[in-house]
PyMOL Python script that loads the backbone (N, CA, C, O; Angstrom):
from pymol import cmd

cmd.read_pdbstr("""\
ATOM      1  N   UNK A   1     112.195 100.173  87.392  1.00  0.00           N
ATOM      2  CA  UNK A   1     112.085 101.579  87.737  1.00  0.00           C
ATOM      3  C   UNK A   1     113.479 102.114  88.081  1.00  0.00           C
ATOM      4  O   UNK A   1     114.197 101.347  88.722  1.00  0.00           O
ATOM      5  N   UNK A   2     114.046 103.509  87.698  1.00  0.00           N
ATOM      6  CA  UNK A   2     115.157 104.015  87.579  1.00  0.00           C
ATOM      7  C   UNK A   2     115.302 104.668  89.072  1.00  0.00           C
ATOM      8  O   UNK A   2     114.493 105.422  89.613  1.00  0.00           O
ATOM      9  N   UNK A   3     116.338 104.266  89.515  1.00  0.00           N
ATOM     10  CA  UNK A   3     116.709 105.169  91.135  1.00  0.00           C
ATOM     11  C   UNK A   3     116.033 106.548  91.076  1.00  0.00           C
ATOM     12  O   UNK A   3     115.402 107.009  92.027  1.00  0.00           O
ATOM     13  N   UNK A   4     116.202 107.172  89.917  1.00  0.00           N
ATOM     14  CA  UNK A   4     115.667 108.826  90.192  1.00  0.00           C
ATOM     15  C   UNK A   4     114.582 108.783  90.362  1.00  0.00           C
ATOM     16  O   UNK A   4     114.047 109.539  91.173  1.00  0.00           O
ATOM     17  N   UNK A   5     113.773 107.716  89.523  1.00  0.00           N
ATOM     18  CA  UNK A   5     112.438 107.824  90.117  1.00  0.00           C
ATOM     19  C   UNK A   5     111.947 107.163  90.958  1.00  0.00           C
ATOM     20  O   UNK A   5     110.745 107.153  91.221  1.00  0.00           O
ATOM     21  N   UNK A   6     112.822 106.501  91.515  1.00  0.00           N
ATOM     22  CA  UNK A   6     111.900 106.393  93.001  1.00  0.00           C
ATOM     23  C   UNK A   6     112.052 107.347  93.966  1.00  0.00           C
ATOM     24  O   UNK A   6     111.041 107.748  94.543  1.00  0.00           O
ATOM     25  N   UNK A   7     113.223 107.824  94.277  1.00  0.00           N
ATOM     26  CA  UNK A   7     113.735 109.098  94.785  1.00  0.00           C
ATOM     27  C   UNK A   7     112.896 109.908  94.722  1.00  0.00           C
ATOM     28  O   UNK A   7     112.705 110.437  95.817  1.00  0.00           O
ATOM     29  N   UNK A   8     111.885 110.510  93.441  1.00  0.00           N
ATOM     30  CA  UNK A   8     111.588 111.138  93.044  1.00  0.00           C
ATOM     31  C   UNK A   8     110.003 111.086  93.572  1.00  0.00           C
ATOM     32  O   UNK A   8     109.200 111.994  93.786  1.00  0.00           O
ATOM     33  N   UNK A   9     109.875 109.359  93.711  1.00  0.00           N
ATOM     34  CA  UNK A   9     108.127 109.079  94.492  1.00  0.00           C
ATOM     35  C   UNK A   9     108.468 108.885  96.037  1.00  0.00           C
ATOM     36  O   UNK A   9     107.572 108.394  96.724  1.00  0.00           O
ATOM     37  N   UNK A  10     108.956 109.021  96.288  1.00  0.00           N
ATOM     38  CA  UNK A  10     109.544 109.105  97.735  1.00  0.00           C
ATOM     39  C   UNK A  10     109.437 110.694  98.583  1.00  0.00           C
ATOM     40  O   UNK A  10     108.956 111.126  99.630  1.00  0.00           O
ATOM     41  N   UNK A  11     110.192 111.201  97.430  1.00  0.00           N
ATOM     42  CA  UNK A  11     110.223 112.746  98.092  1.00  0.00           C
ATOM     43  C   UNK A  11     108.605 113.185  97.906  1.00  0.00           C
ATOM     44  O   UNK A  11     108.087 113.626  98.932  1.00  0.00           O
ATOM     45  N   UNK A  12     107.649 113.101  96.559  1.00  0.00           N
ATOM     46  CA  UNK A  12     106.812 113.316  97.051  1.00  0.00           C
ATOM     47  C   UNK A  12     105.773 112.858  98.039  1.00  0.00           C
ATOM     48  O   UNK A  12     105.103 113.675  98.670  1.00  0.00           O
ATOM     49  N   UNK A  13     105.614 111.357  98.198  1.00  0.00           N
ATOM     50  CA  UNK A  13     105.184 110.757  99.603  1.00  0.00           C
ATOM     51  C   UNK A  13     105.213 111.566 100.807  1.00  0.00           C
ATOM     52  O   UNK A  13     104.286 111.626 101.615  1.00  0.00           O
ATOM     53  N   UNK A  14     106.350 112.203 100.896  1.00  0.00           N
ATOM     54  CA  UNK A  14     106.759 112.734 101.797  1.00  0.00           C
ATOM     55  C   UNK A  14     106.565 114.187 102.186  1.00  0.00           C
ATOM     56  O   UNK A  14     106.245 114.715 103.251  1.00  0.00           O
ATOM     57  N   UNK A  15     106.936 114.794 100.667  1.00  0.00           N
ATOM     58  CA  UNK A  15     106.097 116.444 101.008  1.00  0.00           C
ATOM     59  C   UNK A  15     104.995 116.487 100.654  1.00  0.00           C
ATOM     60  O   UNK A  15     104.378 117.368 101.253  1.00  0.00           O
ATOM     61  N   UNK A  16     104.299 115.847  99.810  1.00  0.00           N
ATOM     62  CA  UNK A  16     103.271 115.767  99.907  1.00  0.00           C
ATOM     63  C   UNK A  16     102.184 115.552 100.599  1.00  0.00           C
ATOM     64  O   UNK A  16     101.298 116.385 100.787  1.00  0.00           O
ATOM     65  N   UNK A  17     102.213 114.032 101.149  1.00  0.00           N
ATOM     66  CA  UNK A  17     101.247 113.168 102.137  1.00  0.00           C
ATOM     67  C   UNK A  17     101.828 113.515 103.205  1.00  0.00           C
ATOM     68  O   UNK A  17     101.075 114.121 103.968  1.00  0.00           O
ATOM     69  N   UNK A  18     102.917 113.371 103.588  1.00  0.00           N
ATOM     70  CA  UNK A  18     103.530 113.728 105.256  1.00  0.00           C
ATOM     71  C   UNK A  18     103.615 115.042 105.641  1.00  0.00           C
ATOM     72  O   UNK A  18     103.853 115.295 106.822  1.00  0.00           O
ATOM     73  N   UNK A  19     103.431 116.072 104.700  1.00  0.00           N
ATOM     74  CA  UNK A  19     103.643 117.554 104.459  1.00  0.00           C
ATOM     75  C   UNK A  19     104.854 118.069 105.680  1.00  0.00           C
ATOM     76  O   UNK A  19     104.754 118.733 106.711  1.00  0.00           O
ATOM     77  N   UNK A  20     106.047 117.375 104.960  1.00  0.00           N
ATOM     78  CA  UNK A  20     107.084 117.777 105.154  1.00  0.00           C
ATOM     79  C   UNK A  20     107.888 118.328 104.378  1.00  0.00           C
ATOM     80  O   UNK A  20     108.097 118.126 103.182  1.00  0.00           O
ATOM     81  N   UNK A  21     108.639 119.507 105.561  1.00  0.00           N
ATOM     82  CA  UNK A  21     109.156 120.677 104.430  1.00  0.00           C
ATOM     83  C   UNK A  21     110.014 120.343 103.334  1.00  0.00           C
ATOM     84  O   UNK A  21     110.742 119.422 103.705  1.00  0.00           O
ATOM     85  N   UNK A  22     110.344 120.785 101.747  1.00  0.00           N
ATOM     86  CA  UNK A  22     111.229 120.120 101.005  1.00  0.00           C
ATOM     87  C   UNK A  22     112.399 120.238 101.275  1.00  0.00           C
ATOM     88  O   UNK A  22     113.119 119.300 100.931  1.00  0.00           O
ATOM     89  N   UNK A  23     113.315 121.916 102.289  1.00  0.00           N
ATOM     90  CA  UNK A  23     114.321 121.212 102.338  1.00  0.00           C
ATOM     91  C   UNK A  23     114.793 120.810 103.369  1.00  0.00           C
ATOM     92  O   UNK A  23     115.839 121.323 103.768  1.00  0.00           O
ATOM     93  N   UNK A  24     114.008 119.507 104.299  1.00  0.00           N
ATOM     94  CA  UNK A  24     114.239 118.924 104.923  1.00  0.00           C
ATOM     95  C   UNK A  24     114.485 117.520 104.382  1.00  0.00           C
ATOM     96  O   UNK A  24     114.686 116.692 105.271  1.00  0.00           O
ATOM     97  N   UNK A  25     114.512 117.103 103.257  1.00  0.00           N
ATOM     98  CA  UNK A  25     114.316 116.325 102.284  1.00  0.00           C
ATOM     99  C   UNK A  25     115.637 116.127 100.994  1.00  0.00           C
ATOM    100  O   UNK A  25     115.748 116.602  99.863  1.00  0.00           O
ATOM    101  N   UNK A  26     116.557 115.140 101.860  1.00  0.00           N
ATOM    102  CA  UNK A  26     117.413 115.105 101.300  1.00  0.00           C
ATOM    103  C   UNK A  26     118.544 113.908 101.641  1.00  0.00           C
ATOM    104  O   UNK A  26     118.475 113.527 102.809  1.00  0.00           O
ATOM    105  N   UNK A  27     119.618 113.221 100.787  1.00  0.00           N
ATOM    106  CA  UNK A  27     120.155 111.537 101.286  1.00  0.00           C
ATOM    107  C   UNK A  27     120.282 111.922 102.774  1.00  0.00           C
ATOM    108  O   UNK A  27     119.324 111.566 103.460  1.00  0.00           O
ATOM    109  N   UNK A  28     121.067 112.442 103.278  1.00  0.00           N
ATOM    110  CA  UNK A  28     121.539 112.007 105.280  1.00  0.00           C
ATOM    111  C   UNK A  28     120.132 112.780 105.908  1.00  0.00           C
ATOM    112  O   UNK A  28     120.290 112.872 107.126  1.00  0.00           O
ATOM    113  N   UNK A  29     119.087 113.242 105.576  1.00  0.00           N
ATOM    114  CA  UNK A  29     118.333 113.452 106.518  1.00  0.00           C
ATOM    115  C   UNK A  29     117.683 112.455 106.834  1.00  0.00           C
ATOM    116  O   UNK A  29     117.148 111.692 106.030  1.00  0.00           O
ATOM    117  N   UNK A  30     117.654 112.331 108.374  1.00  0.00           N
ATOM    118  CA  UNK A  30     116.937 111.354 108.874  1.00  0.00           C
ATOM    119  C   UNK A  30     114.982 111.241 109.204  1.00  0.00           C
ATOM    120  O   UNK A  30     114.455 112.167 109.821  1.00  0.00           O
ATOM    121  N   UNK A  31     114.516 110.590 108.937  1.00  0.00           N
ATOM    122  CA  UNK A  31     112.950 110.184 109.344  1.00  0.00           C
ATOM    123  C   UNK A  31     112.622 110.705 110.335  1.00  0.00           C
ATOM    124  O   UNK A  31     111.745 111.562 110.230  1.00  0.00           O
ATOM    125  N   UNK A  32     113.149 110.427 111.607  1.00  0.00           N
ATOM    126  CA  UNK A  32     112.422 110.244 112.924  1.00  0.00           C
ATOM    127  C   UNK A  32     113.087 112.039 112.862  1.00  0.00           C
ATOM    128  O   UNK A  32     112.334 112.940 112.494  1.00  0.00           O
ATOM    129  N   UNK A  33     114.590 112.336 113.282  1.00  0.00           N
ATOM    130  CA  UNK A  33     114.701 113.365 113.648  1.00  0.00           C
ATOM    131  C   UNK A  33     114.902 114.146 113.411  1.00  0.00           C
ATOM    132  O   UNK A  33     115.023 115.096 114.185  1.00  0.00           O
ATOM    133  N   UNK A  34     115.085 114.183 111.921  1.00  0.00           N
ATOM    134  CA  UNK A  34     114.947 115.497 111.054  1.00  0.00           C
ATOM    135  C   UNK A  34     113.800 115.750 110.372  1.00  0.00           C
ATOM    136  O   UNK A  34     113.535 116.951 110.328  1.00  0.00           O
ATOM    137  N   UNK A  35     112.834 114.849 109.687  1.00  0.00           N
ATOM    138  CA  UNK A  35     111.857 115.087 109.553  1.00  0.00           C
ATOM    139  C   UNK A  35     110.459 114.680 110.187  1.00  0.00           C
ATOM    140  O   UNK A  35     109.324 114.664 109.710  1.00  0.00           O
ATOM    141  N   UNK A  36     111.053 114.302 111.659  1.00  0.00           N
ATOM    142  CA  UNK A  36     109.852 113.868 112.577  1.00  0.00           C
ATOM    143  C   UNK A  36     108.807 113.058 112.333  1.00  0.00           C
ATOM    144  O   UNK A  36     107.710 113.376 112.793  1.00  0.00           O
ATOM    145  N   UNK A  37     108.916 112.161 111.759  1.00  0.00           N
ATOM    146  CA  UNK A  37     108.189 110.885 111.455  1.00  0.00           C
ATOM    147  C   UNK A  37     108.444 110.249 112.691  1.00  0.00           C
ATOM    148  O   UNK A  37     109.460 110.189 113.383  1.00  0.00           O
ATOM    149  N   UNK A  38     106.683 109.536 112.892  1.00  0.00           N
ATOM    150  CA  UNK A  38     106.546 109.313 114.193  1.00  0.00           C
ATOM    151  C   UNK A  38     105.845 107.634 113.867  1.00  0.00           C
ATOM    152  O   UNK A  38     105.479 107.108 112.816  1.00  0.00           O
ATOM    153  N   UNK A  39     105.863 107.335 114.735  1.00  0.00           N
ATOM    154  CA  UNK A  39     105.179 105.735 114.556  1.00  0.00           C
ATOM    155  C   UNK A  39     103.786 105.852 113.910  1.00  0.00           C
ATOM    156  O   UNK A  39     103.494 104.946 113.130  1.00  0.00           O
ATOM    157  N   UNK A  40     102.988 106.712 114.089  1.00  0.00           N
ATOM    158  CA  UNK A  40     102.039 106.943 113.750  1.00  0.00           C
ATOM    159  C   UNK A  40     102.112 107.271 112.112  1.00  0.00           C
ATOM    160  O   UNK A  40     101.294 106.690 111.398  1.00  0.00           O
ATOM    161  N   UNK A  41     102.738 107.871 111.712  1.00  0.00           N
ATOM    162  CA  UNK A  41     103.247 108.404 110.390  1.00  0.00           C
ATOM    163  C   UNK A  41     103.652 107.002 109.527  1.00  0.00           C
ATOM    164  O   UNK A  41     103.326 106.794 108.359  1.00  0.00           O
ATOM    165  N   UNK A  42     104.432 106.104 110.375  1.00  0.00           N
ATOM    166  CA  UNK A  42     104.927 104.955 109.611  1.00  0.00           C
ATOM    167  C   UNK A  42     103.843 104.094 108.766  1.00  0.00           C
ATOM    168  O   UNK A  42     103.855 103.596 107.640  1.00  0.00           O
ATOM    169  N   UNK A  43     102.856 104.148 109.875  1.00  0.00           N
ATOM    170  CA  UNK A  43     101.486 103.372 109.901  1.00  0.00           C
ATOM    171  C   UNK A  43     101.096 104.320 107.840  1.00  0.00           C
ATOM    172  O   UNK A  43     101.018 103.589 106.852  1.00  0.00           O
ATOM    173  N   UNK A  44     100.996 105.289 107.767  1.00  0.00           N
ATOM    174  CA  UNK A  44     100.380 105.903 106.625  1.00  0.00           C
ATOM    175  C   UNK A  44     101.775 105.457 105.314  1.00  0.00           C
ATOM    176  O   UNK A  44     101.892 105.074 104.150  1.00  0.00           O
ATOM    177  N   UNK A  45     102.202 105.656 105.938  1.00  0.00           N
ATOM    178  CA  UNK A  45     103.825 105.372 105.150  1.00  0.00           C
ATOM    179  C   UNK A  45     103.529 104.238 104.365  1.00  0.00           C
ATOM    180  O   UNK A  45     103.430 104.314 103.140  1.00  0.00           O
ATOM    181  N   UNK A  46     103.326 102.788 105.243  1.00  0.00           N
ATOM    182  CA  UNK A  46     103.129 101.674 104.463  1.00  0.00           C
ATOM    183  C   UNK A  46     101.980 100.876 103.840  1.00  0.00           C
ATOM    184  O   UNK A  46     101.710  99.758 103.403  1.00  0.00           O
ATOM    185  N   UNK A  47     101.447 102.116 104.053  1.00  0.00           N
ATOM    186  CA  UNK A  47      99.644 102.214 103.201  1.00  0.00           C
ATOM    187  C   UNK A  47      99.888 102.926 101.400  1.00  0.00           C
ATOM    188  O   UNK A  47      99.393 102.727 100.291  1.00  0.00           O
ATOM    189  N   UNK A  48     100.946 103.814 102.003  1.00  0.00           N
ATOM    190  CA  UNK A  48     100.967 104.618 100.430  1.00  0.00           C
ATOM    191  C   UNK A  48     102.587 104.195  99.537  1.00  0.00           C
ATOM    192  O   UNK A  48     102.776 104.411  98.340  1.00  0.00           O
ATOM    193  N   UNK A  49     103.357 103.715 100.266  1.00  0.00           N
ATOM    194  CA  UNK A  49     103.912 102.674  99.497  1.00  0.00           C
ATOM    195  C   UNK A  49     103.329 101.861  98.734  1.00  0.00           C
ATOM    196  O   UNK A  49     103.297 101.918  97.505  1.00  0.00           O
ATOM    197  N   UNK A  50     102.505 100.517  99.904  1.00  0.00           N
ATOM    198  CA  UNK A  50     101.570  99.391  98.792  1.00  0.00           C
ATOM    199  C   UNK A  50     101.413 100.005  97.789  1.00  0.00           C
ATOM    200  O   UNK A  50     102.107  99.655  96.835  1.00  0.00           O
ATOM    201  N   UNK A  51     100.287 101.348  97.567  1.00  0.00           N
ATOM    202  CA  UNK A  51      99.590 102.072  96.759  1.00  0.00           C
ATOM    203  C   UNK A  51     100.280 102.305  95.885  1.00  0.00           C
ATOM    204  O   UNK A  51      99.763 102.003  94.810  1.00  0.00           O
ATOM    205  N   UNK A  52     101.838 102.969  95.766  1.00  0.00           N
ATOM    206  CA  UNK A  52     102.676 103.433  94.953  1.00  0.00           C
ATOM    207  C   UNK A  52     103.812 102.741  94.288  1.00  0.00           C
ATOM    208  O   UNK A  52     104.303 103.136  93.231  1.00  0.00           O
ATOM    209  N   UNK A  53     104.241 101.617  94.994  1.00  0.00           N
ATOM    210  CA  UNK A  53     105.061 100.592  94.813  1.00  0.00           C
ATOM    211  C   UNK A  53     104.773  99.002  94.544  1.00  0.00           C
ATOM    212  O   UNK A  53     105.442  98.050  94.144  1.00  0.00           O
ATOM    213  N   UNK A  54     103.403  99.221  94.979  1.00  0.00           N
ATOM    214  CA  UNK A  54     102.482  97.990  94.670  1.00  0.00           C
ATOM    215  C   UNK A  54     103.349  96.581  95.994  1.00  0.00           C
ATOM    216  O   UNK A  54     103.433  95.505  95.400  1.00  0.00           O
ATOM    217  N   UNK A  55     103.920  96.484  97.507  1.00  0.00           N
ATOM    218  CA  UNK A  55     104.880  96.113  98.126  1.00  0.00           C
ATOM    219  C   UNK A  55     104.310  96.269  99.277  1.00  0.00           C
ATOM    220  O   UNK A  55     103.401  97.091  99.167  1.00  0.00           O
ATOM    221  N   UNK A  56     104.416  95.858 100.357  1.00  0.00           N
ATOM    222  CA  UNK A  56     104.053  96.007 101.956  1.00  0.00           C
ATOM    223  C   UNK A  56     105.120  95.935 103.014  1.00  0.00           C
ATOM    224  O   UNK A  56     105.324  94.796 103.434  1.00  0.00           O
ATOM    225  N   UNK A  57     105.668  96.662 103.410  1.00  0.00           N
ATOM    226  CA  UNK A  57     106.331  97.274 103.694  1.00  0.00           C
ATOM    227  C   UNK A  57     106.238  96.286 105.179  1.00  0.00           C
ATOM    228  O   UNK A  57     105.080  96.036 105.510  1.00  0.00           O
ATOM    229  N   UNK A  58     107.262  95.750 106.027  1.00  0.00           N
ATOM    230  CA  UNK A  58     106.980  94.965 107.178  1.00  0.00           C
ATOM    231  C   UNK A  58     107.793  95.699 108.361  1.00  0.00           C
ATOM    232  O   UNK A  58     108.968  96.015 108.179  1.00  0.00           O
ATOM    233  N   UNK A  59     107.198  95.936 109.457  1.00  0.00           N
ATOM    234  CA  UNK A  59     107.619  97.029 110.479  1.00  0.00           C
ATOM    235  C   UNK A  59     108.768  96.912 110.594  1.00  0.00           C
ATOM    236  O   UNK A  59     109.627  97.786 110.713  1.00  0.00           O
ATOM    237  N   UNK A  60     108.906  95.254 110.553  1.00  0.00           N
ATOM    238  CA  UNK A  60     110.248  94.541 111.342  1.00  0.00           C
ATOM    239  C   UNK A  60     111.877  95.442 110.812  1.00  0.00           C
ATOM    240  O   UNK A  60     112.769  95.989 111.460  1.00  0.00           O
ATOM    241  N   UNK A  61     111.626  95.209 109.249  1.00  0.00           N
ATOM    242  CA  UNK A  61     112.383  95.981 107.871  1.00  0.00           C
ATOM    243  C   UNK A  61     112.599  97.236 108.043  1.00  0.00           C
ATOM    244  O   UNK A  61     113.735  97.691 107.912  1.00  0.00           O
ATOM    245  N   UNK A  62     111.450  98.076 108.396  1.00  0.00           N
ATOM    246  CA  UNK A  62     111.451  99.660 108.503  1.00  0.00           C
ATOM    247  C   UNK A  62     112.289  99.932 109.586  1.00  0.00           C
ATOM    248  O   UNK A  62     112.800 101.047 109.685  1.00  0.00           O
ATOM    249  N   UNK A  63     112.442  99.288 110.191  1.00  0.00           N
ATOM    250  CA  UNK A  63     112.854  99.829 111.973  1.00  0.00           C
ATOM    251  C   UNK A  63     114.592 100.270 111.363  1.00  0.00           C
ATOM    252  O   UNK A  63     115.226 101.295 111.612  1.00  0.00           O
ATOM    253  N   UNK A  64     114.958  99.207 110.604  1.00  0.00           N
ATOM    254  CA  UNK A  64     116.707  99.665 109.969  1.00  0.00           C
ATOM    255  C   UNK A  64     117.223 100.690 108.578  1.00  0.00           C
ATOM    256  O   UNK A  64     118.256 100.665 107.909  1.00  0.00           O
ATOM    257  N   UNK A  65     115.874 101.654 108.503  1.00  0.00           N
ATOM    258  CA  UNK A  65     115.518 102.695 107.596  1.00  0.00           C
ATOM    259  C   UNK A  65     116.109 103.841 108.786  1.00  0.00           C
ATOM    260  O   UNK A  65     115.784 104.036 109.957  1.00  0.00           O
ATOM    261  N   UNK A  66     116.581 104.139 108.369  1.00  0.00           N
ATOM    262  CA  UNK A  66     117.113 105.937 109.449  1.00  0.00           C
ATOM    263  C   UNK A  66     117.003 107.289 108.036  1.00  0.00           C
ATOM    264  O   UNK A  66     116.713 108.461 108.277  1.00  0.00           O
ATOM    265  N   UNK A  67     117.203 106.936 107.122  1.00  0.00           N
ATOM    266  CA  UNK A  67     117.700 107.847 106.397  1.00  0.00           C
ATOM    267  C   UNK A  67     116.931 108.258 105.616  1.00  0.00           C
ATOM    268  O   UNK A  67     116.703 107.128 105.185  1.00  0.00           O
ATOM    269  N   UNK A  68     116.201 108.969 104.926  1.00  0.00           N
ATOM    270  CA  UNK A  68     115.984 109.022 102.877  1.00  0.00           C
ATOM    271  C   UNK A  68     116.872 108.300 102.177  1.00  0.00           C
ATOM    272  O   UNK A  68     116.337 107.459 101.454  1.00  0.00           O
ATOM    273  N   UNK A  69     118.441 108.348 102.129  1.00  0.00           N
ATOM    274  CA  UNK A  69     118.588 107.297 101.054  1.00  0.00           C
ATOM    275  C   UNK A  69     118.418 105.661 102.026  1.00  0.00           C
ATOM    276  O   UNK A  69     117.952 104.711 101.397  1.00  0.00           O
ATOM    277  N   UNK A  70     118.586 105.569 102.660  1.00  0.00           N
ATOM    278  CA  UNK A  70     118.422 104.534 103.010  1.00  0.00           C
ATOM    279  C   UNK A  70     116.581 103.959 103.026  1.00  0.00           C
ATOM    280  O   UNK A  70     116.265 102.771 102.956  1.00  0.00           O
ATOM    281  N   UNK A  71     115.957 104.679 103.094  1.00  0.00           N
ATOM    282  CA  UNK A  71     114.250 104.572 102.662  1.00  0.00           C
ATOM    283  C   UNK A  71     114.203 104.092 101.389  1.00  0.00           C
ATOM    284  O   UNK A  71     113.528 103.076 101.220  1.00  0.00           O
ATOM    285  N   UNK A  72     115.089 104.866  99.888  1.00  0.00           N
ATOM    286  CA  UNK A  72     115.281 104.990  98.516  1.00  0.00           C
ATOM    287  C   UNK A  72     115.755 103.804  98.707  1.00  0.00           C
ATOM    288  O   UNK A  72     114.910 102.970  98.384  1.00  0.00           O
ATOM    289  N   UNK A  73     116.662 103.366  99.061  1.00  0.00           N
ATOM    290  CA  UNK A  73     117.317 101.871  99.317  1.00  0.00           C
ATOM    291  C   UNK A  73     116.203 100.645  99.257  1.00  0.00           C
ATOM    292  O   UNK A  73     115.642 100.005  98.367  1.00  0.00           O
ATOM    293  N   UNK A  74     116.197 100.677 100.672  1.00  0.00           N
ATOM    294  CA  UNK A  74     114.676  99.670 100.398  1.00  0.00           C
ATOM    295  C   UNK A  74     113.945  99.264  99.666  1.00  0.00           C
ATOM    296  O   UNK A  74     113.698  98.120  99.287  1.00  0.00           O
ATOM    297  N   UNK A  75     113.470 100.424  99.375  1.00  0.00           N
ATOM    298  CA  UNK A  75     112.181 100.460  98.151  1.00  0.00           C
ATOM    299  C   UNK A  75     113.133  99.934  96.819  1.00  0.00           C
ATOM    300  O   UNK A  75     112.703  99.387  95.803  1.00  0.00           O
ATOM    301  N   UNK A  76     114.263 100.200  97.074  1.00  0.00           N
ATOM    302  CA  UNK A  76     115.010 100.016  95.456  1.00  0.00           C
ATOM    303  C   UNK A  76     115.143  98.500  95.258  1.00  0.00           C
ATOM    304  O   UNK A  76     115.058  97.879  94.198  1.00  0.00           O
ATOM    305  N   UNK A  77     115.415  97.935  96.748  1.00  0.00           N
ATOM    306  CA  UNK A  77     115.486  96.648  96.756  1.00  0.00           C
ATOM    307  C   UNK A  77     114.328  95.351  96.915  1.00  0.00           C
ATOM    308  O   UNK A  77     114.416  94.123  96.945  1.00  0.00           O
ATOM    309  N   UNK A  78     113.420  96.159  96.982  1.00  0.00           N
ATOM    310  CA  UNK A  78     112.556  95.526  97.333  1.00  0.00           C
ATOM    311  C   UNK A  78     111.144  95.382  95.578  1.00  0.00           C
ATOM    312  O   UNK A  78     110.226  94.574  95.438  1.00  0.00           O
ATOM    313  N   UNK A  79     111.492  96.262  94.828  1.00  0.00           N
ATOM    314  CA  UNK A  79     110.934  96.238  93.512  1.00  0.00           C
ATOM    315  C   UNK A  79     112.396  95.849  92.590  1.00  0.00           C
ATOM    316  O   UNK A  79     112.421  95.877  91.359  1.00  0.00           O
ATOM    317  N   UNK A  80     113.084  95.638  93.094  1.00  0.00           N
ATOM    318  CA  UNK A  80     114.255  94.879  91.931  1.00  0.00           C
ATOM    319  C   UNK A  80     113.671  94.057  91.159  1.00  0.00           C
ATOM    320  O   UNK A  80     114.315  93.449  90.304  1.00  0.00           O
TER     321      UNK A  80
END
""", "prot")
cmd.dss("prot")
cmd.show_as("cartoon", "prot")
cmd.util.cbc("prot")
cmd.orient("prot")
């Protein structure tokens, strides 16, 4: 899978399912405090990953995610 498109299933995860605004949605914006993702949110997060990435996502891993690209990261590395 090509970086744009994960980028691309990411951002919608996000405005979509998290119904967060799009342009809050972008590489240096952060999860928690720019787009207010909350622990609770994470919990749905790594339900619709599996779903979308076919991957399970482990809390331990997420906790060193701050960013969108760094989210895009992950996921990039983790379906290599």
């Amino acid at each position: 899978m090509e970086r744009t498109e994960i980028e691309e299933k990411v951002k919608v995860i996000l405005i979509e399912e998290m119904e967060i605004d799009e342009d809050k949605v972008y590489d240096e914006s952060r999860l928690k405090d720019d787009m207010g993702i909350d622990s609770l949110d994470y919990i749905d997060i790594i339900v619709i990953v599996d779903k979308t990435f076919g991957f399970k996502i482990k809390p331990e891993e997420m906790s060193k995610v701050k960013t969108f690209k760094d989210f895009c990261d992950y996921i990039e590395e983790k379906i290599a």
